[in-house]
C-alpha positions as CSV (number, residue, x, y, z in Angstrom):
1,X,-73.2,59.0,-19.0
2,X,-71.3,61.6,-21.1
3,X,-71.6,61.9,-24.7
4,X,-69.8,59.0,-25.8
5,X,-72.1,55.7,-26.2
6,X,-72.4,53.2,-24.3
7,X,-70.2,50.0,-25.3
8,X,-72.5,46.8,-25.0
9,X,-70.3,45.0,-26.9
10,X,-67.9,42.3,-25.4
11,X,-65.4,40.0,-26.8
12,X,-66.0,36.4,-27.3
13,X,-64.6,33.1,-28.2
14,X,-65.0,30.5,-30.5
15,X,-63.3,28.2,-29.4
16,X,-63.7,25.8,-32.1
17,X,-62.1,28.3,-34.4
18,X,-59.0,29.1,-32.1
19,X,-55.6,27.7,-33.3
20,X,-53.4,28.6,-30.3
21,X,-51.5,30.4,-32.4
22,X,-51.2,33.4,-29.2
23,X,-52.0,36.2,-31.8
24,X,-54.3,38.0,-29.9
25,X,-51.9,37.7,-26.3
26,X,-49.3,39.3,-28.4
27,X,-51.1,42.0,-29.7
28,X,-52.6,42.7,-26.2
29,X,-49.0,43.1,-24.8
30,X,-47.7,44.9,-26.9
31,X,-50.8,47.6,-27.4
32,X,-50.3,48.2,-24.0
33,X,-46.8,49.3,-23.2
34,X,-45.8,45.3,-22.3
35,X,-48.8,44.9,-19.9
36,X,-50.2,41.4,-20.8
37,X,-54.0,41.4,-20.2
38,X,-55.0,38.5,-22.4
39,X,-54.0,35.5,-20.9
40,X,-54.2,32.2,-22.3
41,X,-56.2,29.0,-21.0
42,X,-55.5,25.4,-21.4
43,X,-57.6,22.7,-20.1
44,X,-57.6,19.4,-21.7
45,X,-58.2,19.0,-25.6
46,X,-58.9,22.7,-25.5
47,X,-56.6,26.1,-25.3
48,X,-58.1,29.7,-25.7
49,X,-57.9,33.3,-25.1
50,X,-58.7,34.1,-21.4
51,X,-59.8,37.6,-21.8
52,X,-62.0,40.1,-19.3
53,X,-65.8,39.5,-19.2
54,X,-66.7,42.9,-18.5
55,X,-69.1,42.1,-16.3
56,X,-72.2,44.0,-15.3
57,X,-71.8,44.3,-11.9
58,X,-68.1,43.8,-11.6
59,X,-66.5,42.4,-8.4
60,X,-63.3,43.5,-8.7
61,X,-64.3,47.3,-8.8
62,X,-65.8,46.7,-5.8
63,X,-62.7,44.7,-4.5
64,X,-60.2,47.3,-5.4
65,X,-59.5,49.2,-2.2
66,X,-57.7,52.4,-4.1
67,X,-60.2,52.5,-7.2
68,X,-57.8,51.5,-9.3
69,X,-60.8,49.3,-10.9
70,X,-63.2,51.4,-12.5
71,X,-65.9,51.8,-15.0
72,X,-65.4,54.9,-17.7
73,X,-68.7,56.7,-19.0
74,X,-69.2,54.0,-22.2
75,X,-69.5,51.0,-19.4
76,X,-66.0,49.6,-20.0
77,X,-64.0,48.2,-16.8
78,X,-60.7,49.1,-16.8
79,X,-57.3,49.7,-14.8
80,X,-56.3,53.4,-13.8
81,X,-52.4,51.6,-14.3
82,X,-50.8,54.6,-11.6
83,X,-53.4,53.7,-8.7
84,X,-52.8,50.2,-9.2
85,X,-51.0,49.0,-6.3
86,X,-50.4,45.7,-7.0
87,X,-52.6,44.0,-3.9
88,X,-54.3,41.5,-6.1
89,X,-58.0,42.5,-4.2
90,X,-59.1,42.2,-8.2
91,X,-57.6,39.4,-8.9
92,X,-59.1,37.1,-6.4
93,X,-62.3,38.7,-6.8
94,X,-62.8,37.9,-10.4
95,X,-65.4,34.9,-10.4
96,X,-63.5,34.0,-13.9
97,X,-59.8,34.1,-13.3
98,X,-59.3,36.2,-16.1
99,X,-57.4,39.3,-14.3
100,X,-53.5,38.1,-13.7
101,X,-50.8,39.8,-11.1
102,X,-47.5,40.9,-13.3
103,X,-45.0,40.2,-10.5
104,X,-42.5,42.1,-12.2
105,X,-44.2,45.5,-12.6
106,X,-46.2,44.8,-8.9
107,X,-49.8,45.9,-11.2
108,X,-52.2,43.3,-12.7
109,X,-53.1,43.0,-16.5
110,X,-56.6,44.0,-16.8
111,X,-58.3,44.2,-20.0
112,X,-59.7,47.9,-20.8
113,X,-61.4,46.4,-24.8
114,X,-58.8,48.6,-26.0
115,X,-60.1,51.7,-25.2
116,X,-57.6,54.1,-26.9
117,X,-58.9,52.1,-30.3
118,X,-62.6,52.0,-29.3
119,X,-62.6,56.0,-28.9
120,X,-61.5,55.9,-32.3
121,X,-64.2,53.2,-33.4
122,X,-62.1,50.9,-34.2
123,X,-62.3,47.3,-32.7
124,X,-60.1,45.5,-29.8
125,X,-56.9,44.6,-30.9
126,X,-56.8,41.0,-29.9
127,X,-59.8,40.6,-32.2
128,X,-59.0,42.1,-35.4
129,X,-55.6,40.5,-35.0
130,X,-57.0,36.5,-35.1
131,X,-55.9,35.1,-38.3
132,X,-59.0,32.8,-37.9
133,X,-61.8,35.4,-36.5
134,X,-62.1,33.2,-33.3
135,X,-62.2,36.2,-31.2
136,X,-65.4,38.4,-32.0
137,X,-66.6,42.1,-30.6
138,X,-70.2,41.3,-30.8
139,X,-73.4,41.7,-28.3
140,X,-74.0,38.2,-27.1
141,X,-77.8,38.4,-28.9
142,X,-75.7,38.7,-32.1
143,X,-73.5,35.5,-31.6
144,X,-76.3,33.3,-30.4
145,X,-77.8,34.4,-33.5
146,X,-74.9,32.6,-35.6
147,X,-75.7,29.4,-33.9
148,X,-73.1,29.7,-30.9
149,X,-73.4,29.2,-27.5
150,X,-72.0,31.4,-25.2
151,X,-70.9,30.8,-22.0
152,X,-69.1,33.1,-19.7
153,X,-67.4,35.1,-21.9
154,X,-66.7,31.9,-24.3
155,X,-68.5,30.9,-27.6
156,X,-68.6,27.1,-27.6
157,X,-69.7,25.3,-30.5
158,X,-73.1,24.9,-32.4
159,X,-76.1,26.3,-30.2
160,X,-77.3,22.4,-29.5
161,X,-81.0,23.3,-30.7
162,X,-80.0,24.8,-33.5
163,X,-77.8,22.2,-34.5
164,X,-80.3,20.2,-36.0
């Protein structure tokens, strides 16, 4: 670990408070030289954000066969974009489908939490651009607290207990 501390941090979803309005996909691609690495979920009656879950022990470092995947001193998986060859080991390796190919560049979208902004301590760019704050940078502990459930990488609803 150098210096810099260690990002426990993650961004969820509340999925109650997304609007589908594609804010944060936008701001995502364009942050990062037209690399899209927010992608966007629908299933039925709900749409969200599908963004990285910057998992502990992540699978597709482990998958990528030219460490193109890796994890920087503060704990945050990214893509080294110029090793990136394009194989999609990552993307099928992802247990939450949240890493896409870009056909067109032959490199897949991977979402870094905005590093170049975090150095800065300043927050992900998909999150502070949600008009509605449905997208939050928080430790999980901290969102539960609110009364949310998270699963995955998702904030769904009112905790049930707490509900009452």
């Amino acid at each position: 670990m150098s210096d810099q501390q260690e990002i426990k941090k993650k961004v969820v979803c509340d999925i109650d408070h997304c609007i589908e309005c594609k804010t944060c996909a936008s701001a995502c691609f364009y942050g990062h030289q037209l690399t899209p690495a927010v992608g966007y979920g629908e299933m039925p009656e709900v749409a969200s954000p599908v963004i990285c879950r910057q998992c502990d022990d992540a699978p597709c470092v482990a998958a990528c066969p030219v460490d193109a995947m890796a994890r920087d001193d503060r704990g945050v998986v990214y893509r080294r974009r110029f090793l990136c060859i394009g194989c999609t080991s990552c993307v099928y390796a992802c247990p939450f489908g949240v890493i896409d190919r870009d056909l067109t560049l032959h490199t897949v979208g991977k979402c870094d939490l905005c590093r170049d902004r975090l150095a800065e301590g300043l927050e992900p760019r998909c999150v502070v651009s949600c008009p509605t704050n449905a997208l939050r940078f928080a430790e999980y502990t901290d969102v539960e607290k609110d009364g949310l459930m998270v699963i995955g990488g998702r904030v769904a609803g009112q905790h049930p207990i707490k509900r009452r």
